[in-house]
N, C-alpha and C positions, 0 to 999 in steps of 0.2 A: 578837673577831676578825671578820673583814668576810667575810660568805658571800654571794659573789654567784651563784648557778645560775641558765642559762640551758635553758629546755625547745625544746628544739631541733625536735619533733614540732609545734608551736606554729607556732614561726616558719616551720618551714617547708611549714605549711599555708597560711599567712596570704603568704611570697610566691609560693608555686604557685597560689593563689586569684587574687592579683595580674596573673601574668602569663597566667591563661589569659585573665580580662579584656580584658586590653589586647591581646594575639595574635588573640582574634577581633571585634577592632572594626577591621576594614582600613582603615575611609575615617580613623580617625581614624590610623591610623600612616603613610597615602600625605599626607593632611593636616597634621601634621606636619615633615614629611621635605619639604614645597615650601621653605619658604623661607629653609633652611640651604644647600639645593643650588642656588639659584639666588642668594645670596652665595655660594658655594664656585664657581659656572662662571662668572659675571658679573660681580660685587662685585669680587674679586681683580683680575682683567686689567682693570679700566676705574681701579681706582686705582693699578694698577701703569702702566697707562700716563702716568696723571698726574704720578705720580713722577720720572720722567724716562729718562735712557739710564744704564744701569750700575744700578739701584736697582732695577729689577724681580724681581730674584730673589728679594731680600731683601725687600721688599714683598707679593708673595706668597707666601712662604714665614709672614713676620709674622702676615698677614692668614687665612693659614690656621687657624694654629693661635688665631687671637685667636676666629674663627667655631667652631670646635671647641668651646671655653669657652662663647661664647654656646648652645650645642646642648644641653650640662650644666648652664648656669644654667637656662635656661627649661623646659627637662624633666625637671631634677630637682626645680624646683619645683611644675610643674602637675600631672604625670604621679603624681606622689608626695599631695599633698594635696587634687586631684579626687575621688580614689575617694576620700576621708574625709568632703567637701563628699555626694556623692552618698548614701554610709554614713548621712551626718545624715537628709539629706531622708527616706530612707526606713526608718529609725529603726532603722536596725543598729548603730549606736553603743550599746545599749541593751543588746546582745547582748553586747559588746567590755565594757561594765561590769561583767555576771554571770560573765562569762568564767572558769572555775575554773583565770588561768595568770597569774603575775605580770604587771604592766603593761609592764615592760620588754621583755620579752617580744612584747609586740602591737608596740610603739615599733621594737623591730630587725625585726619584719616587714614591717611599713611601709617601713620605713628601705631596707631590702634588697633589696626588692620594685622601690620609686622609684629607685633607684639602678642594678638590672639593666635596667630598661627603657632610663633613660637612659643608658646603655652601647652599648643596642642601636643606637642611634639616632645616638651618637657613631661607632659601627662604621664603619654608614652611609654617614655623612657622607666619614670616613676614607677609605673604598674609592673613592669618587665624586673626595676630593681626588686618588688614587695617578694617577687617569685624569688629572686637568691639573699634575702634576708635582710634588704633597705626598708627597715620599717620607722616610720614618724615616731617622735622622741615622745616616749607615755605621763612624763612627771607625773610618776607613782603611781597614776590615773587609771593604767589598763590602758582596756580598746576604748573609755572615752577622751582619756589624755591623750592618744594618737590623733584623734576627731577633732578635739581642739587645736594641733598643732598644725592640720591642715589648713586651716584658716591663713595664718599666717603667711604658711611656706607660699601656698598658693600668690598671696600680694606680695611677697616677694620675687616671687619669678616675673609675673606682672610685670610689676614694675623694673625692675635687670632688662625684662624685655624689651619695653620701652627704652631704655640705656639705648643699649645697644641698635633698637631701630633706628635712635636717632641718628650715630654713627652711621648706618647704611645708607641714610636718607641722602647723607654732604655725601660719602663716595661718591653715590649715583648722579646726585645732583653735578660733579664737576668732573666725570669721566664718563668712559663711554665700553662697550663692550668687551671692546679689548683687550683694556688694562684693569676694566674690575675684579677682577680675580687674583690679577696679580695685587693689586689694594686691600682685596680683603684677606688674603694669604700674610702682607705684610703685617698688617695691624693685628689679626685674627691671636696669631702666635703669641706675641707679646702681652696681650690683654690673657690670655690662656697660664703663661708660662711665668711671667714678672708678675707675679701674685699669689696668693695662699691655696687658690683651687686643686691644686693637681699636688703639691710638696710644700708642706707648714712652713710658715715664714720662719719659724725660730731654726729648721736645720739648714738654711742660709746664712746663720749668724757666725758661726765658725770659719767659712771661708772669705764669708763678704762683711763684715760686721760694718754695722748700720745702714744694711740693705734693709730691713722691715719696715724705713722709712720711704725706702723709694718704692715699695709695693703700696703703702698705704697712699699714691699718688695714681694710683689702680683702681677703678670704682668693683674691679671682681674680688678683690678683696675683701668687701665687703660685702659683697652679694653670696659671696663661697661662705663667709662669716654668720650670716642671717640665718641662709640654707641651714647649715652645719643645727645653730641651733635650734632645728624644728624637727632635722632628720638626720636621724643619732640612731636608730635603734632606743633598747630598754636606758641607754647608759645616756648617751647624748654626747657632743662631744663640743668644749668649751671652742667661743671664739675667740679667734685673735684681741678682738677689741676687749673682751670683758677678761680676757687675762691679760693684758698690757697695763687697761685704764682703769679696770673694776673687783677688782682681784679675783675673777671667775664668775660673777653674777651675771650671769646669762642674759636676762632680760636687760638688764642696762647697758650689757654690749649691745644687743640687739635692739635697741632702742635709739643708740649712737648709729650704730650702720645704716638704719633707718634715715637719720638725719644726713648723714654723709651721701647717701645715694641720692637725696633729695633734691640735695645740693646738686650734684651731679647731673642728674635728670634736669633742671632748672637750667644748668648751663650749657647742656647740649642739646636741652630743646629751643633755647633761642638761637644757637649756631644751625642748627636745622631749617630753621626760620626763615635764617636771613638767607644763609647760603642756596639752600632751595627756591626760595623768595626771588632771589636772586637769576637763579636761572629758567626763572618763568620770563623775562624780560629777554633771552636770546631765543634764537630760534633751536626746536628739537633739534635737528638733524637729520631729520625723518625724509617720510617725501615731502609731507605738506612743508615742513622748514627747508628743503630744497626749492618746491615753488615759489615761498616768500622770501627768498633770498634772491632768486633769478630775479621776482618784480622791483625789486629795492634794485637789485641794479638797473635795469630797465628804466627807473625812474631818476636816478640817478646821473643817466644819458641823456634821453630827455632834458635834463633842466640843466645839463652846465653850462649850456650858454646865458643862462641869466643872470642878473647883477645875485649879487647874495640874498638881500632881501627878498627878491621874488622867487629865488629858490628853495629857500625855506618854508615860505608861507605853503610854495608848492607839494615841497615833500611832506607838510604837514597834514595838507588835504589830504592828498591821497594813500597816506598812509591812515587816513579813518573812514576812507570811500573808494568801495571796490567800482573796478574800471565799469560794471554793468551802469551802476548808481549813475556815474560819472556820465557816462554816455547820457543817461535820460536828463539830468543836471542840464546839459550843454544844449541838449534839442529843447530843453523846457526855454533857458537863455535867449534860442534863437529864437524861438516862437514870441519874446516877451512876457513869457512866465518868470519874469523873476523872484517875484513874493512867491511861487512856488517853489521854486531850484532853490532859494534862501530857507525857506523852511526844509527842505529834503539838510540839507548843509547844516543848520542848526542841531537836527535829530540826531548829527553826525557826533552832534559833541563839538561844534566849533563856534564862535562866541559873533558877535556880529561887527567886532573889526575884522576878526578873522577872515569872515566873509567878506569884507569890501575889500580888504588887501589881495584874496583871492580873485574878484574880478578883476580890478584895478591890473595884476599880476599877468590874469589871463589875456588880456586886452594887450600888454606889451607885449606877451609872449607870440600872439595872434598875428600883432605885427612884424615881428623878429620871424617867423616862417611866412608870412605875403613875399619879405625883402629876402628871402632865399629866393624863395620859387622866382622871382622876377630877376635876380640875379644868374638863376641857373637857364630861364629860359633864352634873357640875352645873351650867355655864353654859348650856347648851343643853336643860338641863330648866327653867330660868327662864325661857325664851324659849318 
């Protein structure tokens, strides 16, 4: 039977840790927040005038909600797998390894973490659109049909955000500061640009015909498709899916997008998972993943002269007992404490063959440096 428990004391250390971060770095949240709001006052009215007489509303109303999207892809991706990039450098990933809480765990704080930021950010943008005329789609309603369509729009960014954190999570998780930007620069575009956010999939169909296929391989196309139908203005403006698949019925587009992001979210939280998961088992990079790389080789020297067997056993100990342990292990030994040093070993997490291979190990190894030292001291009486 599938037992999935989530330690909810976990996660929700890991996004309160998250957002105090990011709430007291001001310059990076006014830095942010420039260049959605200056396409949200600027960008809109200069393509809407482009567009011509009768198309501006629809123009910017499109263009709104497509800049909205873009706020969600870029901050759900940066905001969400920076502090992971940062985490490496200074070798807190190390910490998230020993961590006594399943992995999943750390994965949905992240996740959750990256995702309420860019919410926040979405908010935003939001409020700054109500000022040049982006208002929530009323079905017929007034200001209470606007009330109700926040609902929605709202678990839709959510969740886009979540998309997208997950994406940040695998960047971070298998690069490093260098090249993340150049990563998220690459992906960023594509997911922005190869989909309905920013130019309706159908005025692609004249030069690329049966390109609306490869956009609907886009999960922002769907998530620009959702948006769209909560935040229209009085008029509202259809989505892709529910004019493809529904002949215009709005909510059963948006019922579908709902499903397709689902999907989507499902399969990029498990690649988050594993791939993240995954590089909890190397070392940060950090300092402290600098010093447990120095001791791994250290130990490594140490033991090549033993047969395989006793080297293994060896690199096993000591890689679950720091050299402090070790030392008092050895003087307990000496002393004839061994039901003592066997329990210190035990605590260690090692089984109690384990432990007798390790003596047995340390006894030939003990002998293997006597038969040096006696070696080096008759060469050096020859001399």
């Amino acid at each position: 039977m599938l037992n999935i428990e989530f330690d909810f004391e976990a996660i929700k250390g890991i996004v309160k840790r998250e957002l105090i971060k990011y709430f007291r770095n001001k310059q990076q949240i006014v830095s942010s927040l420039i260049m959605p709001t200056i396409f949200m006052l600027f960008l809109r009215p200069g393509f809407a005038g482009i567009g011509g007489a009768g198309s501006e509303a629809y123009i910017m109303d499109y263009l709104g909600a497509g800049i909205i999207c873009m706020v969600i892809i870029m901050s759900g991706i940066m905001l969400s797998g920076m502090p992971i990039l940062f985490d490496k450098m200074m070798g807190f990933q190390d910490i998230y390894a020993v961590a006594p809480v399943k992995r999943r765990n750390l994965v949905l704080g992240f996740l959750i973490g990256g995702a309420l930021k860019s919410c926040f950010m979405s908010s935003v943008v939001i409020i700054i659109g109500l000022f040049t005329g982006l208002f929530p789609y009323d079905w017929g309603l007034g200001w209470g049909g606007m009330l109700l369509s926040i609902i929605p729009l709202a678990f839709t960014i959510f969740l886009g955000a979540i998309i997208y954190a997950c994406i940040g999570l695998c960047i971070a998780a298998r690069t490093d500061m260098t090249n993340a930007f150049l990563w998220n620069n690459l992906i960023n575009m594509p997911l922005v640009f190869i989909s309905g956010a920013i130019i309706p999939v159908d005025a692609f169909e004249a030069s690329l015909p049966g390109s609306q296929y490869i956009f609907f391989l886009n999960p922002t196309t769907f998530m620009a498709d959702s948006i769209r139908t909560f935040l229209g203005g009085t008029e509202g403006i259809p989505a892709s899916t529910a004019g493809v698949f529904f002949n215009g019925n709005l909510l059963a587009g948006f019922a579908l997008d709902m499903l397709i992001m689902f999907g989507f979210g499902a399969l990029l939280f498990y690649l988050a998972f594993r791939i993240f998961g995954g590089s909890l088992q190397e070392s940060s990079g950090g300092f402290a993943g600098v010093i447990h790389k120095k001791s791994a080789e250290a130990r490594k020297k140490w033991f090549k002269d033993l047969p395989p067997e006793d080297r293994d056993i060896m690199m096993k100990v000591t890689s679950k007992v720091n050299m402090l342990q070790m030392g008092q292990i050895m003087q307990l030994a000496g002393e004839g404490k061994q039901d003592v040093a066997a329990k210190m070993l035990k605590d260690a997490g090692l089984t109690d063959e384990d432990i007798q291979k390790f003596w047995a190990a340390g006894m030939r190894m003990m002998e293997q440096m006597r038969e040096k030292r006696l070696k080096k001291e008759r060469k050096n009486e020859k001399m």
